[in-house]
C-alpha positions in Angstrom: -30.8 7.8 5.2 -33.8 5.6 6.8 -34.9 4.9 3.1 -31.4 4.1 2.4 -30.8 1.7 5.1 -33.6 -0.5 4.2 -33.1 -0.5 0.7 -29.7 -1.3 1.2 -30.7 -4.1 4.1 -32.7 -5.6 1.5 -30.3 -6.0 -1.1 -28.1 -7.6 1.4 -29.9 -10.1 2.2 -30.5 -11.3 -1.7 -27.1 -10.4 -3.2 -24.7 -10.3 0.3 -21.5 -10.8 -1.6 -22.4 -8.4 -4.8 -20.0 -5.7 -5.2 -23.0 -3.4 -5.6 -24.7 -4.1 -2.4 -21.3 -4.3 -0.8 -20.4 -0.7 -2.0 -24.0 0.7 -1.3 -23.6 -0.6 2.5 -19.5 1.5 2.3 -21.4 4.8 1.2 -23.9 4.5 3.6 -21.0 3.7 6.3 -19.3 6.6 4.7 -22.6 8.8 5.1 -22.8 7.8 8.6 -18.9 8.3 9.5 -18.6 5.0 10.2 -15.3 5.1 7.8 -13.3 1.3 9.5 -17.2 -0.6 7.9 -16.9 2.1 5.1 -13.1 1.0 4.3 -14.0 -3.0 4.5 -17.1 -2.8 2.4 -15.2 -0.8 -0.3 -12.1 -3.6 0.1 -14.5 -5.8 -0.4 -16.2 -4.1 -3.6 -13.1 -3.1 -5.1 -11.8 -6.7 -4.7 -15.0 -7.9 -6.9 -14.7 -5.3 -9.8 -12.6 -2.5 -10.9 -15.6 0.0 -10.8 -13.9 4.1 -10.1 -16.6 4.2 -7.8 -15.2 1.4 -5.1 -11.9 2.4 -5.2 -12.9 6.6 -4.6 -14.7 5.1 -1.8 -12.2 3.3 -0.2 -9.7 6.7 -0.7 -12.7 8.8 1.1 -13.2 6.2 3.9 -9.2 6.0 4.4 -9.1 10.3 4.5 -12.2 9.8 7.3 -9.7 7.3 9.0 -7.1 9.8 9.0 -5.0 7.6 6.9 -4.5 10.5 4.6 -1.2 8.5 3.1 -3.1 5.5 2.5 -5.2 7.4 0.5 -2.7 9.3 -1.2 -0.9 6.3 -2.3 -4.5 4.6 -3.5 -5.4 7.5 -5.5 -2.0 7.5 -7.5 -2.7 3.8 -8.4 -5.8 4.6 -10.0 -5.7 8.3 -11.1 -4.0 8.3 -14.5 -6.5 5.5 -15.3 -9.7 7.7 -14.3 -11.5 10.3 -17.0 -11.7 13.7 -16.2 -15.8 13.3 -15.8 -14.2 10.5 -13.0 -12.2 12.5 -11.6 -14.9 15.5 -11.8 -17.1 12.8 -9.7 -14.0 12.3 -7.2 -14.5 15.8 -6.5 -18.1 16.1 -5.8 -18.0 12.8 -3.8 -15.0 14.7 -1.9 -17.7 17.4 -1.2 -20.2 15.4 -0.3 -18.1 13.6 2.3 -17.0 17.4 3.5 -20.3 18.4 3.9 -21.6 16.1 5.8 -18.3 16.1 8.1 -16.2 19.5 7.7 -13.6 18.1 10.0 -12.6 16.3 7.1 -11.2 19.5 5.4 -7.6 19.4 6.2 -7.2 16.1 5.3 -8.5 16.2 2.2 -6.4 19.1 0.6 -4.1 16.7 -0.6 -6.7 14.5 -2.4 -8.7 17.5 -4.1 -5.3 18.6 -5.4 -4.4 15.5 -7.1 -7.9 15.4 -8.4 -7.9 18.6 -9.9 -4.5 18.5 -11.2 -3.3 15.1 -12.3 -1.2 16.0 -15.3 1.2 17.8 -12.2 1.9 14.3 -10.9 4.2 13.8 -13.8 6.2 17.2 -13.6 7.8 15.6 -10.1 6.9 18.8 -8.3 6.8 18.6 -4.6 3.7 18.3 -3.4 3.9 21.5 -0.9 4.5 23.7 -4.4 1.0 21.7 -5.3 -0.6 22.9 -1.7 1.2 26.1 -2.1 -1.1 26.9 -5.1 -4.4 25.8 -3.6 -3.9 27.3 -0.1 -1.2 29.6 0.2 -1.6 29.6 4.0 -1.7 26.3 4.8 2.0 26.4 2.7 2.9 29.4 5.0 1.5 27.6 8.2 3.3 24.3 7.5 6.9 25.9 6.8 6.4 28.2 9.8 6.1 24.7 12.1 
């Protein structure tokens, strides 16, 4: 990350209001686990440009935030406008953001399942039949509660 942040630093200080630098800085944030600097910078980006890339950034930083509805809701916005090799990208950011902090993984169910399976959005299925067929425990866990 020491590379990184000084790459990143330098681009800052020539282009501080470019929606590249500014969504650099929210990965790095996001990398870090700093997710409230991860959300701004991505607001920020996202504001400036319509790239996939600010806006999945923004969701990831709102899941590390624990505002799993607020990234729920963002995702729907976008997702019927994203590609499947987007959406394939969603995922593996998704990952990368797990992997670097698993405490992430309950709150992201919902997220990998609308990534995975978009075209279910449209059926009007409740979402716990989408969790159901991802994790059947978690389904089991949440109607024993």
């Amino acid at each position: 990350l020491s590379h990184a942040e000084v790459d990143i630093a330098q681009a800052a200080k020539l282009e501080p209001q470019d929606h590249h630098t500014r969504g650099r800085q929210g990965f790095l944030a996001l990398a870090k686990g700093n997710f409230e600097d991860a959300a701004r910078y991505f607001e920020i980006a996202s504001a400036q440009s319509d790239d996939y890339n600010w806006v999945l950034g923004l969701i990831l930083a709102k899941l590390g935030l624990n505002s799993v509805e607020e990234a729920r809701k963002k995702l729907l916005d976008v997702i019927s406008k994203w590609s499947k090799q987007e959406r394939q990208d969603g995922l593996e950011w998704l990952d990368w953001l797990l992997n670097l902090h698993p405490h992430l993984s309950s709150v992201s169910i919902e997220i990998r399942s609308i990534l995975l399976n978009p075209e279910k959005l449209a059926d009007k299925t409740p979402f716990s039949t989408h969790v159901s067929s991802i994790s059947p425990a978690l389904s089991e866990e949440s109607a024993n509660t």
